[in-house]
C-alpha positions in Angstrom: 59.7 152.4 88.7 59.0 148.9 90.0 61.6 147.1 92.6 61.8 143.4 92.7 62.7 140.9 95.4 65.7 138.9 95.2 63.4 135.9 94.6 61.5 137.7 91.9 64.8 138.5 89.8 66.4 135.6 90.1 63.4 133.9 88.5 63.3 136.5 86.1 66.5 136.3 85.3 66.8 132.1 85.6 70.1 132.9 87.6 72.2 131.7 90.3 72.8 134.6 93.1 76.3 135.4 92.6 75.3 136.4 89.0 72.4 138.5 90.1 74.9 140.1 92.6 77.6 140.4 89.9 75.6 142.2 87.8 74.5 145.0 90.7 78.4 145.0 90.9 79.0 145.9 87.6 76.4 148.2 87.3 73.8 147.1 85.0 71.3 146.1 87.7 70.5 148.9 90.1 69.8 148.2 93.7 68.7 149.8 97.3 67.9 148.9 100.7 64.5 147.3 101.3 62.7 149.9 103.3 61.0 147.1 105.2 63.8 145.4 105.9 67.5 146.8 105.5 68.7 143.8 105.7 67.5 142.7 102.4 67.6 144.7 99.1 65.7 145.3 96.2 66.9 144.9 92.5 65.0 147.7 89.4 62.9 145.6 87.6 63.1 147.5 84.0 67.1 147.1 84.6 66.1 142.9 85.5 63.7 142.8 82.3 66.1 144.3 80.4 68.5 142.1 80.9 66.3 139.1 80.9 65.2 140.0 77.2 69.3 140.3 76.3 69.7 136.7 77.7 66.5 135.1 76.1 68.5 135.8 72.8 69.5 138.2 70.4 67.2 141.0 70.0 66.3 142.4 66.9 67.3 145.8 65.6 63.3 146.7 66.4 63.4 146.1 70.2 67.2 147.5 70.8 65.7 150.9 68.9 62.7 150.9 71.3 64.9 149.9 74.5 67.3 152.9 73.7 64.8 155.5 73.6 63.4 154.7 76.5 66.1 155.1 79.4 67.9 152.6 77.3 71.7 152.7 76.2 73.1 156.2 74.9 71.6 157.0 71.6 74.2 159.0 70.4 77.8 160.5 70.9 78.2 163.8 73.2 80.7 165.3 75.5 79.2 167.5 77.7 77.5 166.1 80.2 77.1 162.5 81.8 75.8 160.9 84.9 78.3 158.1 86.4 79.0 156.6 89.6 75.9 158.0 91.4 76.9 161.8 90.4 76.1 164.4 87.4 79.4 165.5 85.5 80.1 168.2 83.3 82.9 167.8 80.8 84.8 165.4 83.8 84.1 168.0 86.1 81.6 167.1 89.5 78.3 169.2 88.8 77.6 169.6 93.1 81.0 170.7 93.4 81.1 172.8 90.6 77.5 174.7 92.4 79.7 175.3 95.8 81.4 178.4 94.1 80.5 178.9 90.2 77.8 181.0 88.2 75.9 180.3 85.1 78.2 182.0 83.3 81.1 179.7 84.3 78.8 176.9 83.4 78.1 178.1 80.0 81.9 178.8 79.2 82.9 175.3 80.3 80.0 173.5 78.2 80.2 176.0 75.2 83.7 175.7 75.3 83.8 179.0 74.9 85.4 182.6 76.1 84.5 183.9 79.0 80.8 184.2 78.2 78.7 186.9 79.6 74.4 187.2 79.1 74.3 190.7 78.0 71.5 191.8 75.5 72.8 192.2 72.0 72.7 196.0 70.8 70.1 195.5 68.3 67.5 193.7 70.5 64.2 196.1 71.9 64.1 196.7 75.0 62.8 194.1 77.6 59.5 194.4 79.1 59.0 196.5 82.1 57.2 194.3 84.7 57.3 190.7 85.3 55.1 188.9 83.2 51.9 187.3 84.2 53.0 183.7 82.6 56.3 183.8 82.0 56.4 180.1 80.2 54.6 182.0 77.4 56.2 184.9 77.8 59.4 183.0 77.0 58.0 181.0 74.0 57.0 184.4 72.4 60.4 186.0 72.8 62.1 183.1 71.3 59.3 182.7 68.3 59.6 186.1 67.3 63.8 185.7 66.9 62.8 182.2 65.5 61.0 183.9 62.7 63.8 186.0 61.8 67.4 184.2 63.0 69.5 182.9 60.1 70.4 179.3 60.6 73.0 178.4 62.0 74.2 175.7 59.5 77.9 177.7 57.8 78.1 179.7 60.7 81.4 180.0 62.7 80.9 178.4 66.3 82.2 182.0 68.0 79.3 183.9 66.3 76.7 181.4 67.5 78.4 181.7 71.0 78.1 185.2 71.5 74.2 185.0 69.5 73.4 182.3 72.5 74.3 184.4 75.0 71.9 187.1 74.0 68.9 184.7 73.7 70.0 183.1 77.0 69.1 186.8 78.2 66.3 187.7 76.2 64.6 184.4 77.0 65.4 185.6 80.8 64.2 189.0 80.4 60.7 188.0 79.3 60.5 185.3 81.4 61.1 187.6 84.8 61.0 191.1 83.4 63.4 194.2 83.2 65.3 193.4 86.3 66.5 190.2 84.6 68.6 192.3 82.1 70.1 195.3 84.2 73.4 193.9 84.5 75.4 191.6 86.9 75.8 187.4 87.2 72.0 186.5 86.0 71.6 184.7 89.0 71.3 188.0 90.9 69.4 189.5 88.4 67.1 186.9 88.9 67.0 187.5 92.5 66.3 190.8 92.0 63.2 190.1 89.9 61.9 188.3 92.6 63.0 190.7 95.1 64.8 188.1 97.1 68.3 189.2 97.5 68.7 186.7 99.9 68.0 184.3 97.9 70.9 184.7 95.6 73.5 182.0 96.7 70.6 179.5 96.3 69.2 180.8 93.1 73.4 180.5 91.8 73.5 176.8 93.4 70.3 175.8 91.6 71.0 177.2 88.2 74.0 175.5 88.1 72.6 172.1 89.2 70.4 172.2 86.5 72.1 173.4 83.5 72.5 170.6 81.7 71.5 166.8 82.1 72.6 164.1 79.7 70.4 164.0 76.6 66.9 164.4 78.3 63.7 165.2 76.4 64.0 169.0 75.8 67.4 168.6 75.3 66.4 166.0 72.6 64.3 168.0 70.9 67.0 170.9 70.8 69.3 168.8 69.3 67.2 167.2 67.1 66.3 170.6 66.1 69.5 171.8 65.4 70.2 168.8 63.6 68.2 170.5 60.3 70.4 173.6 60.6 67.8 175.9 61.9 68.4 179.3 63.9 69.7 179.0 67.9 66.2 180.4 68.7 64.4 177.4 67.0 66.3 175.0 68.8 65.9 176.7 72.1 62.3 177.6 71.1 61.8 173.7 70.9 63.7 173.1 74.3 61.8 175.3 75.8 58.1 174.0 74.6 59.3 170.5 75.4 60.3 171.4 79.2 56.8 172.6 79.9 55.1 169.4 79.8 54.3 168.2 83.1 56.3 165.2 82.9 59.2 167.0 82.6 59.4 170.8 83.7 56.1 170.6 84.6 56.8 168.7 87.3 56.5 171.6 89.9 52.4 171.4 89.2 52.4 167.9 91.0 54.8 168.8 93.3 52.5 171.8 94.6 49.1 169.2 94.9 50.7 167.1 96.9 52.4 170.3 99.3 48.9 171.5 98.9 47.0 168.3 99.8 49.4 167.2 103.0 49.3 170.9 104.4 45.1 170.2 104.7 45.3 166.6 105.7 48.7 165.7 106.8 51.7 164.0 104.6 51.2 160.6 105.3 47.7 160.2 104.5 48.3 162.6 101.2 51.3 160.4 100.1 48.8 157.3 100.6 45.9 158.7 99.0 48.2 159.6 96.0 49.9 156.3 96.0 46.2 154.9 96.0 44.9 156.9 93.0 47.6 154.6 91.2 49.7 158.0 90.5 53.1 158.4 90.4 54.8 160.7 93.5 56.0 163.7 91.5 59.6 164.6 91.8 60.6 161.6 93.7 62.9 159.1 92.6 65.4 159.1 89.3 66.4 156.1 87.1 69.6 157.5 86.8 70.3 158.1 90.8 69.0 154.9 92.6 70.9 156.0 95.6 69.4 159.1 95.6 69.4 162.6 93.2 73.2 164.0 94.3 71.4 167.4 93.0 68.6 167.3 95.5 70.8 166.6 98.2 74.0 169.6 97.5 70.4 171.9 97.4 69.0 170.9 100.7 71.9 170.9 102.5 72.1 174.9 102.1 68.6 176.0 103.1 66.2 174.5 106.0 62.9 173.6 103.9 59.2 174.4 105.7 58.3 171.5 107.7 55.4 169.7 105.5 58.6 169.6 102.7 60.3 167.4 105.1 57.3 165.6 106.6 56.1 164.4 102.4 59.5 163.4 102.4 60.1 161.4 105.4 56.4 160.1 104.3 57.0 158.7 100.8 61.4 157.3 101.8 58.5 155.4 104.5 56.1 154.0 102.4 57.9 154.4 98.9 61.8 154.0 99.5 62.3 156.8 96.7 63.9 159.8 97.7 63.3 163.4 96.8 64.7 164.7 93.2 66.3 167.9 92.0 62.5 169.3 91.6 61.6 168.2 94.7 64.2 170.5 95.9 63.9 173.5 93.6 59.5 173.4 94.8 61.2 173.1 98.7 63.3 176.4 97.6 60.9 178.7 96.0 58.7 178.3 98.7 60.8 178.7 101.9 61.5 181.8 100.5 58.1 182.9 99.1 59.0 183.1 95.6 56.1 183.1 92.6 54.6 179.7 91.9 56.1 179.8 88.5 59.8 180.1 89.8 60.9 176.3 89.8 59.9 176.0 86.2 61.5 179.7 85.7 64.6 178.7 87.6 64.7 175.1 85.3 63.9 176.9 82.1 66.7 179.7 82.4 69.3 177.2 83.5 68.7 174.2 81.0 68.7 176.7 78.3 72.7 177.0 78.5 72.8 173.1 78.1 70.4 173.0 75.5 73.2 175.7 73.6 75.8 173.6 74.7 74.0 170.2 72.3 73.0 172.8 70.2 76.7 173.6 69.5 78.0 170.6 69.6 75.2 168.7 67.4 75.8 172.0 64.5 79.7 170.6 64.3 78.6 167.3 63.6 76.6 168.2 60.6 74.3 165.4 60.9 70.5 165.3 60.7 69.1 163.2 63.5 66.1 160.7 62.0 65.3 157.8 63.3 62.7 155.6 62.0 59.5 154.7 63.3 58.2 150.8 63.8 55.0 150.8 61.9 52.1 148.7 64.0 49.0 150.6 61.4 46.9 149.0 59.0 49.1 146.7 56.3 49.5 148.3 53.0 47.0 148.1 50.2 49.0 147.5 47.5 
């Protein structure tokens, strides 16, 4: 993400100042405090160039396509989840606030619209596997391939069967993910305390989960939804929300996050932030195009548990040199290991939460009975013919 002077958007933009300021007002130019001096700020350039493009004249169908996929206006209709006013809402209600007292479960019932709903495992399902597994990423992806393979769609069927269906994949995919313990009854957060064998950790591991259930139509929730568009089985579209999150741009973030813990705890933060920022690499889990003023996520997790000290040094380190300030991953790495939990526990923890959002499009999207295609803008070789 690049930040521009106020000299640099105004000629950009070919604006007087109380239009550049007008749109900040308005929202559709984000803006923060120049680190190097806070008496001057600094405007996002993609929001300036966006908005430069709109007022060099009227874009074609092409460009407004390619501008909306990529952090660009909503690309379709949902009411579930939104981010507005700095803050991450579910269905109206304050996501933080909701993570000072509900579970998962409560989560799930409010964005599945749904009964009270409860991650038991369904009767018919085999047991879940003993110990903890070794990977649990591809433990997870096996246990929902193997229901993929077998489900029935869930085009025709009534939204109260699918409901009580998701809830036992919710669990399953939890079970193999963190082993027996993560099925032997109780809120899941505890359970997946338990599996860890950090019952201390259980308040934080309930905050967390619910901080990261759901989060407007990001990539794996995408490809859920576009799966369910085609009428496939709950297990498909969670098997493809779940493949999606482990990319390292995404739920894969933790990876980074550990090299650069890793790298300032043998040479100090400050010169691993620079030689980071030198390598022409972007910080992982720092900053947010949705939360200029800072990930509202990040900061309702931090302010229940005291991170190790090199956590708050990389911090202090890249707000210095960077201005960007720590995201929800960020926080969920500064977590797992102030209380010594496995290396694969923030993707775990993001994995096992998002998969009640990715339910919650997967619902809504079967209702609409739509199949999501967009087109693609062809730049090969022309035609022969």
């Amino acid at each position: 993400m690049s930040w521009l002077t106020s000299e640099q958007a105004l000629a950009a933009l070919k604006v007087q100042p109380q239009t550049l300021y007008a749109n900040v007002s308005r929202g559709k130019i984000r803006a923060k405090p120049d680190p190097m001096d806070t008496r001057r700020s600094l405007y996002n350039g993609d929001d300036v160039r966006r908005l430069a493009g709109r007022h060099a004249g009227r874009r074609s169908a092409a460009a407004v396509a390619a501008e909306t996929i990529f952090w660009g206006e909503p690309v379709l209709v949902s009411g579930l989840s939104t981010v507005a006013q700095g803050r991450l809402w579910y269905r109206g209600q304050d996501a933080a606030r909701l993570a000072e007292t509900a579970t998962l479960e409560e989560i799930a019932t409010l964005l599945w619209d749904a009964g009270g709903v409860h991650f038991g495992r369904a009767p018919h399902e085999a047991p879940p596997p003993a110990p903890a597994p070794a990977n649990p990423l591809e433990a997870g992806l096996l246990a929902l391939a193997r229901r993929a393979g077998n489900d029935p769609p869930a085009q025709g069927r009534s939204g109260a069967v699918l409901c009580r269906e998701a809830a036992g994949l919710v669990a399953e995919m939890a079970g193999a993910m963190l082993g027996a313990a993560a099925q032997t009854g109780g809120p899941l957060h505890r359970r997946v305390a338990a599996a860890w064998e950090a019952p201390a950790v259980e308040d934080l591991v309930r905050r967390a989960l619910v901080l990261l259930a759901d989060h407007e139509l990001n990539a794996s929730t995408f490809a859920a939804r576009v799966t369910a568009s085609t009428g496939a089985p709950v297990s498909a579209s969670l098997l493809a929300g779940l493949a999606t999150l482990a990319g390292p741009l995404h739920g894969g973030a933790a990876m980074g996050t550990r090299a650069l813990v890793d790298a300032a705890r043998r040479n100090g933060a400050v010169r691993a932030v620079r030689d980071w920022l030198a390598q022409g690499r972007p910080l992982p889990a720092f900053g947010h195009r949705l939360y200029p003023d800072g990930d509202p996520r990040a900061a309702a997790l931090f302010a229940r548990f005291q991170p190790d000290a090199v956590f708050t040094e990389i911090r202090e380190a890249v707000e210095a040199l960077t201005g960007e300030q720590p995201n929800i991953d960020f926080a969920v790495a500064a977590l797992c290991d102030a209380h010594g939990l496995p290396a694969s526990a923030p993707l775990t923890l993001f994995a096992v939460a998002r998969s009640v959002g990715w339910t919650a499009h997967i619902l809504e999207q079967t209702t609409k009975g739509t199949l999501i295609r967009p087109r693609a803008q062809y730049d090969g070789p022309p035609p022969a013919g």
